[in-house]
DRENTORKOL-3810 file (N, C-alpha, C; in nm, 4 decimals):
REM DRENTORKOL-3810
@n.u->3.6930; n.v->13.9469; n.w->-22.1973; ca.u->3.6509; ca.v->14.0198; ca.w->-22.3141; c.u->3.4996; c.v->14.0354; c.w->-22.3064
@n.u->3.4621; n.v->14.1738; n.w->-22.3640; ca.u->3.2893; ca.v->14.1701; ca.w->-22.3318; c.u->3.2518; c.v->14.1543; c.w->-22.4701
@n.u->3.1369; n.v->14.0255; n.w->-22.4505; ca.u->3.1217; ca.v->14.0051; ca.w->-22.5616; c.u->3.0430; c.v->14.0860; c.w->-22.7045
@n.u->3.0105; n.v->14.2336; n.w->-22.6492; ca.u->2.9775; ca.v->14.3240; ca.w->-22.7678; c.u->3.0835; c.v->14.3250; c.w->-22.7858
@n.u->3.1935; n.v->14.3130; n.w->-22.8165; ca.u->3.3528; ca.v->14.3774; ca.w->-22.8411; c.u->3.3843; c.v->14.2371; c.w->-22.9516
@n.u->3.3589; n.v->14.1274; n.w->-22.9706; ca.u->3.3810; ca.v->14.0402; ca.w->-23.0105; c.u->3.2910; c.v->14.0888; c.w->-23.1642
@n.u->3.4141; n.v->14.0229; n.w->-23.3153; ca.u->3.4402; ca.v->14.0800; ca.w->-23.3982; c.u->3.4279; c.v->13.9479; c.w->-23.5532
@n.u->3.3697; n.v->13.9280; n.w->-23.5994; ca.u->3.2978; ca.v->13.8184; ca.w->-23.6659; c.u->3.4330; c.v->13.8275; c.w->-23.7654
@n.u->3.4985; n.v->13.6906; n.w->-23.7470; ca.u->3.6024; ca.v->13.6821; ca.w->-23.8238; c.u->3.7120; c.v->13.7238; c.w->-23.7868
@n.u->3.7277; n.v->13.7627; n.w->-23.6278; ca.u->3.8417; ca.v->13.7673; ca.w->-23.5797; c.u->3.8976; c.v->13.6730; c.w->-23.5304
@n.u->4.0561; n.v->13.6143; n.w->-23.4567; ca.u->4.0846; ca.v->13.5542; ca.w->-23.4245; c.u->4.1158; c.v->13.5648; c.w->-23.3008
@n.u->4.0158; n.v->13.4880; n.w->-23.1595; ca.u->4.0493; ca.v->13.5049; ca.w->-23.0211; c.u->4.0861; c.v->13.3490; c.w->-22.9977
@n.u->4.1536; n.v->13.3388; n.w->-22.8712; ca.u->4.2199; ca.v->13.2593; ca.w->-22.8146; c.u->4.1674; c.v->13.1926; c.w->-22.6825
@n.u->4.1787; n.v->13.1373; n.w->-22.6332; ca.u->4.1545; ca.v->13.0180; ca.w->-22.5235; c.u->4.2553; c.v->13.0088; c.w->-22.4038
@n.u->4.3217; n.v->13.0315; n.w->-22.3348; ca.u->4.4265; ca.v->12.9491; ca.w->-22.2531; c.u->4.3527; c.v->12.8477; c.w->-22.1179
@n.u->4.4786; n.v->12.7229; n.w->-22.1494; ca.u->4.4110; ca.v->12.6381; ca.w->-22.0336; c.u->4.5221; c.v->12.5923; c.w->-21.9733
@n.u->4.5071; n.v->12.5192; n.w->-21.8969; ca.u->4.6538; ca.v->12.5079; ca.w->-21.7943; c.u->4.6546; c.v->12.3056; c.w->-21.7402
@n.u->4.7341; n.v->12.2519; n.w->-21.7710; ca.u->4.7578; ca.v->12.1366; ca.w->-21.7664; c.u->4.7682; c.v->12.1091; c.w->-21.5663
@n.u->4.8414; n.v->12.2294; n.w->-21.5531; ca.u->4.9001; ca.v->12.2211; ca.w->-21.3779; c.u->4.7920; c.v->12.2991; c.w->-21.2882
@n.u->4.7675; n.v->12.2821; n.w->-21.1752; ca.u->4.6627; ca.v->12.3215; ca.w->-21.0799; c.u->4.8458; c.v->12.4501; c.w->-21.0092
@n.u->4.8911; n.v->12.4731; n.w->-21.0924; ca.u->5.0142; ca.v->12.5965; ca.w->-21.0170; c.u->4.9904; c.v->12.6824; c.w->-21.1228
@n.u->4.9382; n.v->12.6450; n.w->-21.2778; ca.u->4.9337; ca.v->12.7131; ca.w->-21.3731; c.u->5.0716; c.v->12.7418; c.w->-21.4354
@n.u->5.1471; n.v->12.6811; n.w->-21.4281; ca.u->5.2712; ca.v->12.6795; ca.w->-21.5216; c.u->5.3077; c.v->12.5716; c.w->-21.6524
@n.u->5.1884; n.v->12.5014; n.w->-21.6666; ca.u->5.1800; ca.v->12.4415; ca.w->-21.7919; c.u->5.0674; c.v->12.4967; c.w->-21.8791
@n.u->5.0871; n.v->12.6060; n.w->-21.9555; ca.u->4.9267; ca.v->12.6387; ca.w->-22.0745; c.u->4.9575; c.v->12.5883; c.w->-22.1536
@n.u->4.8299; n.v->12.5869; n.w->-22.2605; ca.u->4.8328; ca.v->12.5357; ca.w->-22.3439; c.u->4.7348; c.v->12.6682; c.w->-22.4487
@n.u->4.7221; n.v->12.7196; n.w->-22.5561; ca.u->4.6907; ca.v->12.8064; ca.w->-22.6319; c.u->4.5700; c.v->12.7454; c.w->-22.7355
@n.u->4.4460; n.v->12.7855; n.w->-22.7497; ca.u->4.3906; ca.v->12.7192; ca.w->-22.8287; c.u->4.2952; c.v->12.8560; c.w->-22.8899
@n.u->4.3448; n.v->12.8261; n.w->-23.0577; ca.u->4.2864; ca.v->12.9499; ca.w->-23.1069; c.u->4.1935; c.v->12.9659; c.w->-23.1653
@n.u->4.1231; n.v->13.0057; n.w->-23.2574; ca.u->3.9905; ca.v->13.0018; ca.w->-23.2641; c.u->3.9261; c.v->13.1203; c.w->-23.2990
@n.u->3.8198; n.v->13.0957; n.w->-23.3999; ca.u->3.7490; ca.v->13.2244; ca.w->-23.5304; c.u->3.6785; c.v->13.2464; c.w->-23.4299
@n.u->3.6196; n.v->13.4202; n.w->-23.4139; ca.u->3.4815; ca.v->13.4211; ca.w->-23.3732; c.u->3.3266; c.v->13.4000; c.w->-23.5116
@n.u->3.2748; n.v->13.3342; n.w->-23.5024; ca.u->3.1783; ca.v->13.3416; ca.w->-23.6373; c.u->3.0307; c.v->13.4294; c.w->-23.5873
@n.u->2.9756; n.v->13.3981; n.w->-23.4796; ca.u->2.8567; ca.v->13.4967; ca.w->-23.4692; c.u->2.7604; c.v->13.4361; c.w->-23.3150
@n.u->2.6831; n.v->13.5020; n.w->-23.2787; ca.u->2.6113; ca.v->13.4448; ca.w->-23.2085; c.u->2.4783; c.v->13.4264; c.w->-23.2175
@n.u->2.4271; n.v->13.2870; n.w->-23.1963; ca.u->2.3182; ca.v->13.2311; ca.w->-23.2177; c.u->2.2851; c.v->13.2009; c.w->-23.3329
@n.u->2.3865; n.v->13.0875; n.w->-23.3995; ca.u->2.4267; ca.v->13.0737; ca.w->-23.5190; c.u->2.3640; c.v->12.9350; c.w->-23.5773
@n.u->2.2945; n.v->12.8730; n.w->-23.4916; ca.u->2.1893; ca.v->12.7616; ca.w->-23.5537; c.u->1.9989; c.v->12.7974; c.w->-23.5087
@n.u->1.9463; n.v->12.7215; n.w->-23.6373; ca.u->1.8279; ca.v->12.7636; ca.w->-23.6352; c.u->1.7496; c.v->12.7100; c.w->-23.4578
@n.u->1.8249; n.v->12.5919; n.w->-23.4089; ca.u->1.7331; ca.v->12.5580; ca.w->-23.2885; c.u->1.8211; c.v->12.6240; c.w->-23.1377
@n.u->1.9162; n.v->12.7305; n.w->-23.1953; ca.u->1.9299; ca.v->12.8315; ca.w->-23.0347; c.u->1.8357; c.v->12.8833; c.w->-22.9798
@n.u->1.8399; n.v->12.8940; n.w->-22.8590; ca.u->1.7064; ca.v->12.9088; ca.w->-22.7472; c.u->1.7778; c.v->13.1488; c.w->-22.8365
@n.u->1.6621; n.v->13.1836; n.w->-22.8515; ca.u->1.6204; ca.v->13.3626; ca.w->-22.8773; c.u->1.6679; c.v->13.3826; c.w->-22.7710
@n.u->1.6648; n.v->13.3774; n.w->-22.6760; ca.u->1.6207; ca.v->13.4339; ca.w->-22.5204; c.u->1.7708; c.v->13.3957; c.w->-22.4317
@n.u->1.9030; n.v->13.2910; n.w->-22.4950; ca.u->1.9984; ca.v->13.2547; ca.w->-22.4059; c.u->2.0801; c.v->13.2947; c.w->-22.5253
@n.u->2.1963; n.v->13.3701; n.w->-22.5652; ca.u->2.2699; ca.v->13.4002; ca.w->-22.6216; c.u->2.4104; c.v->13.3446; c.w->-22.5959
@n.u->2.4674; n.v->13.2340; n.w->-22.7206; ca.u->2.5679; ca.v->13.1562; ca.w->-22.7534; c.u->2.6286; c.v->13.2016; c.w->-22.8383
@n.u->2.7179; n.v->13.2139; n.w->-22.7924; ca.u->2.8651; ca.v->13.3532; ca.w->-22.8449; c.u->2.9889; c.v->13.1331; c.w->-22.9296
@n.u->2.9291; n.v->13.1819; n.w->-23.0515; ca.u->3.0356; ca.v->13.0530; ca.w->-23.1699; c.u->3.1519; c.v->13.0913; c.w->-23.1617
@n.u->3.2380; n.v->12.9885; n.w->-23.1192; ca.u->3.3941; ca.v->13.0031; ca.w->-23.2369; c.u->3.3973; c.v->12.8628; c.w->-23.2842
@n.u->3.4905; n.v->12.8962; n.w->-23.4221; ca.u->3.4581; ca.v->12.7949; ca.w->-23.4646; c.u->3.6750; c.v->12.7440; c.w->-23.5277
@n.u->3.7087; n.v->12.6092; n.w->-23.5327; ca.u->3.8474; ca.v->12.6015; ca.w->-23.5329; c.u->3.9147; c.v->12.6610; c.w->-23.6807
@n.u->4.0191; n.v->12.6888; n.w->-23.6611; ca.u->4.1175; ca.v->12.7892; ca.w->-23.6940; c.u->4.1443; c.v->12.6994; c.w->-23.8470
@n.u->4.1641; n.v->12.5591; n.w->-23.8249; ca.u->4.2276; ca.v->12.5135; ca.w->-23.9811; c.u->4.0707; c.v->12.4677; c.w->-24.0759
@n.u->3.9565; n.v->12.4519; n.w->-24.0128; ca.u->3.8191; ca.v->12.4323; ca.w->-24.0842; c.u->3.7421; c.v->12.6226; c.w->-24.1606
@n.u->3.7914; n.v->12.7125; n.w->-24.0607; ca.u->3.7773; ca.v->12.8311; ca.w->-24.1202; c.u->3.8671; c.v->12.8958; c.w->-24.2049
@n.u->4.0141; n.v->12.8577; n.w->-24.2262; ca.u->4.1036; ca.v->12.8440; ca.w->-24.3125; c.u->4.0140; c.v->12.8218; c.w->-24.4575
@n.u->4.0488; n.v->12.6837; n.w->-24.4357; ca.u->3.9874; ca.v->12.5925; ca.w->-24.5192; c.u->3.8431; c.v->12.6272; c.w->-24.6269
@n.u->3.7215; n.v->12.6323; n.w->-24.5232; ca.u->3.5840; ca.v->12.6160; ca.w->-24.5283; c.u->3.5354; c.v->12.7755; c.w->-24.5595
@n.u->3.5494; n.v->12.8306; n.w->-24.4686; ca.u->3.5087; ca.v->12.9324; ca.w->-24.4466; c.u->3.4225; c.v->12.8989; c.w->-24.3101
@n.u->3.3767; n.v->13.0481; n.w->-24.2502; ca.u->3.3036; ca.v->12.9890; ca.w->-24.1200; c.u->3.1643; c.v->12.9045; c.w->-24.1983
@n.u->3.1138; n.v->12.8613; n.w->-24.0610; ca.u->2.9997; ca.v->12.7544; ca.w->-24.0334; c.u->2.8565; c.v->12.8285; c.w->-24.0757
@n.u->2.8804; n.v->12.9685; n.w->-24.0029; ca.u->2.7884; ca.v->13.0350; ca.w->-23.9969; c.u->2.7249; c.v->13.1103; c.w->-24.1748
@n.u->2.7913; n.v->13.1095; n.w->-24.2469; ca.u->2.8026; ca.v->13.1294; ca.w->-24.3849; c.u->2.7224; c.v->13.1020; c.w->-24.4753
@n.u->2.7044; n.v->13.1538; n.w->-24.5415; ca.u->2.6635; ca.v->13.0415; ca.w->-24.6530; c.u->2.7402; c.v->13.0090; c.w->-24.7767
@n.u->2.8507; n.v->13.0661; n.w->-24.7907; ca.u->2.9230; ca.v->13.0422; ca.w->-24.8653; c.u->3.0138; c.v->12.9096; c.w->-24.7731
@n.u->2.9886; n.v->12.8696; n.w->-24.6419; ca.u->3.0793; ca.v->12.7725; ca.w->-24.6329; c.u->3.0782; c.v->12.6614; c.w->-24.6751
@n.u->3.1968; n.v->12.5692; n.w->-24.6987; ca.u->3.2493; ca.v->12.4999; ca.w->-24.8568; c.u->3.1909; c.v->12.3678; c.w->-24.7409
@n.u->3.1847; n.v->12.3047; n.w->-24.8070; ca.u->3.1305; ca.v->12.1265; ca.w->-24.7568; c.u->3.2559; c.v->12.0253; c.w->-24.8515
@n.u->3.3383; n.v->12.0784; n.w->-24.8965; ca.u->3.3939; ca.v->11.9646; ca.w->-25.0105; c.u->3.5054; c.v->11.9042; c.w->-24.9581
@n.u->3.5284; n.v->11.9357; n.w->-24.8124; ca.u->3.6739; ca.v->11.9111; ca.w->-24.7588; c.u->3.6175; c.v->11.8187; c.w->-24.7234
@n.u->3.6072; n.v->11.6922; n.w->-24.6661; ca.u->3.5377; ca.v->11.5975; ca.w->-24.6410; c.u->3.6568; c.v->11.5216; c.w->-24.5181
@n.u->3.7568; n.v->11.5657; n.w->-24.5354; ca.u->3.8952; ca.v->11.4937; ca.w->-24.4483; c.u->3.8849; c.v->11.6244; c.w->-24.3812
@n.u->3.7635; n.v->11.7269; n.w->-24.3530; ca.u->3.8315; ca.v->11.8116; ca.w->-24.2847; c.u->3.7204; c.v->11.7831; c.w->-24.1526
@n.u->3.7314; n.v->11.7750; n.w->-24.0814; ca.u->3.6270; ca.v->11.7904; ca.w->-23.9701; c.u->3.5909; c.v->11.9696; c.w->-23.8753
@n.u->3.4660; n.v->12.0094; n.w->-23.8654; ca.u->3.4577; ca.v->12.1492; ca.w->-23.8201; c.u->3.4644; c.v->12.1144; c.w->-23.6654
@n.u->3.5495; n.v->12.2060; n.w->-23.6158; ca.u->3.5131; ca.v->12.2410; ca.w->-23.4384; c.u->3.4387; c.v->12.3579; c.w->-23.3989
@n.u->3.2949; n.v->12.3537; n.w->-23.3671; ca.u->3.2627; ca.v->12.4908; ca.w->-23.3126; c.u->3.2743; c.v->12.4809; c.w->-23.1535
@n.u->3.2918; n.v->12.5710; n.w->-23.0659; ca.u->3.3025; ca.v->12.6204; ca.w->-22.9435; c.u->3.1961; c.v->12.7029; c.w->-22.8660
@n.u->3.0784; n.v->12.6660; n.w->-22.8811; ca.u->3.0279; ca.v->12.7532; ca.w->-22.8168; c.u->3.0341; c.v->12.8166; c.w->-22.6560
@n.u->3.0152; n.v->12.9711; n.w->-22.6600; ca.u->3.0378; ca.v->13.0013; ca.w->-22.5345; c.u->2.9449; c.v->13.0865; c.w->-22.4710
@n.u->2.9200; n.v->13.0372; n.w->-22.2922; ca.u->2.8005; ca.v->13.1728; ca.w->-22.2837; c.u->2.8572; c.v->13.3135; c.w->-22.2714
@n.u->2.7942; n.v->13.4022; n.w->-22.2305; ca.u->2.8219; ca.v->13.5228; ca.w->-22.1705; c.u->2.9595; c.v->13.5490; c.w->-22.0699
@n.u->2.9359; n.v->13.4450; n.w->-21.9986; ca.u->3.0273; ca.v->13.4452; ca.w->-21.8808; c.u->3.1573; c.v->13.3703; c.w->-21.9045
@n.u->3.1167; n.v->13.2892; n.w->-22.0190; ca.u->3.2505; ca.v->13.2156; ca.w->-22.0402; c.u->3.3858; c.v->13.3340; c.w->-22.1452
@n.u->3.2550; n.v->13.4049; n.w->-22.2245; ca.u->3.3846; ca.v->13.5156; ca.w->-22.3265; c.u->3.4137; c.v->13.6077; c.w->-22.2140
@n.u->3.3343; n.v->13.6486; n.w->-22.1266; ca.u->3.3931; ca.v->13.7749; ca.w->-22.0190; c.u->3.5382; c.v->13.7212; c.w->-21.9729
@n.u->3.5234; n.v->13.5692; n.w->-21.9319; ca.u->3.6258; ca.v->13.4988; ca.w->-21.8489; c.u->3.7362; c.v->13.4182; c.w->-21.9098
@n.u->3.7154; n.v->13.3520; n.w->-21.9925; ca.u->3.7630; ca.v->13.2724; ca.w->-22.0983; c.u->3.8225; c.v->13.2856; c.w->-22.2486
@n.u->3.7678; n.v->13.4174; n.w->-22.3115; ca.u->3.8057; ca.v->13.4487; ca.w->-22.4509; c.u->3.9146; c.v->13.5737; c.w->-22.4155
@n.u->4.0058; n.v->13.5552; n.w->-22.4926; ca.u->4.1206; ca.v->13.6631; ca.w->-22.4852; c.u->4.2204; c.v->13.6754; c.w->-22.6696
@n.u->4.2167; n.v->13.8448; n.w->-22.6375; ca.u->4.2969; ca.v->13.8754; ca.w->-22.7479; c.u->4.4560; c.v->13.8421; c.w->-22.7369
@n.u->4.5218; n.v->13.8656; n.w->-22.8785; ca.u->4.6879; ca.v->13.7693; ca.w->-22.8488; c.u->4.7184; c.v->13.8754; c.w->-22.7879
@n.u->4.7221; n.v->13.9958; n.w->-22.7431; ca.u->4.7646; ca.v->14.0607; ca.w->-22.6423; c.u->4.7538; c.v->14.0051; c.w->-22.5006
@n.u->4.6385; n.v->13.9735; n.w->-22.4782; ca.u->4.5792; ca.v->13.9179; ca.w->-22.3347; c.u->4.7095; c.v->13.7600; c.w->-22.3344
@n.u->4.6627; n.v->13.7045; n.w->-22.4377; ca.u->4.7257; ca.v->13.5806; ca.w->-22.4097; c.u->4.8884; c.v->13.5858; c.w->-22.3989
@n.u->5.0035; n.v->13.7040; n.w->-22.4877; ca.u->5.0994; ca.v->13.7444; ca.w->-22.4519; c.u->5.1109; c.v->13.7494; c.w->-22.2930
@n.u->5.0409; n.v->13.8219; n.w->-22.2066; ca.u->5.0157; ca.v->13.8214; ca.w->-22.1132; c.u->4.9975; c.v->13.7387; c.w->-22.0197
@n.u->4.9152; n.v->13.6520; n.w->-22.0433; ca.u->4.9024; ca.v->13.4456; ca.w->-21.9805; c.u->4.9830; c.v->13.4070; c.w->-21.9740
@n.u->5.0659; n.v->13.4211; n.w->-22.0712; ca.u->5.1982; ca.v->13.3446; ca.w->-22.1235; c.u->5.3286; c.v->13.3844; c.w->-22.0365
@n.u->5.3165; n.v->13.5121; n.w->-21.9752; ca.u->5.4131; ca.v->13.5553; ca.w->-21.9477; c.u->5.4050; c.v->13.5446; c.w->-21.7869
@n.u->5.2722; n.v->13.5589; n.w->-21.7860; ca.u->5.2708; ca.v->13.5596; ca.w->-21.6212; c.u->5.2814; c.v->13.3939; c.w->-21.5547
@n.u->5.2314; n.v->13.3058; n.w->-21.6501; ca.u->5.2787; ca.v->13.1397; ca.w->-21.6560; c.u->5.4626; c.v->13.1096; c.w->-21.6232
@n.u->5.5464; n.v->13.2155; n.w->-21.7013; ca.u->5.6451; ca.v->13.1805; ca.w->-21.7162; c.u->5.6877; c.v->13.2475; c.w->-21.5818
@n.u->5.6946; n.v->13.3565; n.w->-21.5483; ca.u->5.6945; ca.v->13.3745; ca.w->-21.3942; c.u->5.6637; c.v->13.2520; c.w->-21.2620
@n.u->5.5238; n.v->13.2262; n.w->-21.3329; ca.u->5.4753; ca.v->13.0977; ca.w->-21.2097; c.u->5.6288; c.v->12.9836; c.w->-21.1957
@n.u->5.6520; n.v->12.9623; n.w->-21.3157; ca.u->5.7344; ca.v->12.8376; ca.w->-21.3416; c.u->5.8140; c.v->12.8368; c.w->-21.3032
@n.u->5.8946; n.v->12.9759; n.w->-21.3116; ca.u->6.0790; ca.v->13.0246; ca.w->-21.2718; c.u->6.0672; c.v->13.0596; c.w->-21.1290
@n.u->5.9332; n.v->13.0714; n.w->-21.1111; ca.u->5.9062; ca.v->13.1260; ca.w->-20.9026; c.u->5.9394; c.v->12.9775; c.w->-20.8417
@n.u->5.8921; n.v->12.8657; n.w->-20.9536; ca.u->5.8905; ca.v->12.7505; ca.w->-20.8454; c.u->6.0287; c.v->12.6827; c.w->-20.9207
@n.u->6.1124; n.v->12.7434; n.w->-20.9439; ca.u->6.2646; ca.v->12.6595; ca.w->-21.0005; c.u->6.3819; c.v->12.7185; c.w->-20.9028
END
C-alpha cells in the first residue's frame, strides 16, 4: 500500500506467518490514525501510526484530542511504521482476502 493512499480512520491489516512455508497466518488489524503523531518525531523521517482496533473502539484514536483517558483497564497499542514497512506490510481486507487464500493453497499443496 503507498502510503499517500492511507486514510485516517481506516481500518488496514497486518499478516504474519507462524511457518517459514507460510501456511500458518495470523491477521492483525489495526486503525490508521496519522503520521508523525507525537510532538518528539524526527520532521525529516516520516512514521506512518496505527493504532489497536479495541483502544480506538473504545478511546478514540491517540492522535485526537478528543481521545478518552477514562478506560483505565484499557491499554493503547500504537504500531508505528516506516515508509517501507506500509509499501510492504500494510494491506486492505481485500489484499488480506488474498493472503489468506494464497496461504490456503500453500497448505493443501503440502497435504
Amino acid at each position: 500500500m503507498a502510503p499517500e493512499n492511507l486514510t485516517i480512520g481506516t481500518p488496514y491489516y497486518r499478516v504474519t506467518y507462524a511457518d517459514a512455508t507460510r501456511t500458518i497466518p495470523g491477521v492483525q488489524p489495526m486503525i490508521y490514525v496519522g503520521v508523525n503523531i507525537f510532538s518528539d518525531d524526527d520532521p525529516d523521517t516520516a512514521v506512518y501510526y496505527f493504532q489497536d482496533t479495541v483502544s480506538y473502539a473504545l478511546m478514540g484514536s491517540i492522535a485526537s484530542a478528543e481521545h478518552e483517558t477514562e478506560h483505565s483497564d484499557v491499554e493503547v497499542q500504537v504500531f508505528p511504521h516506516t515508509e517501507a514497512d506500509v509499501d510492504t506490510e500494510v494491506m486492505t481486507l481485500p489484499e488480506v482476502v488474498a493472503a489468506l487464500a494464497d496461504a490456503l493453497k500453500r497448505a493443501a499443496w503440502r497435504h
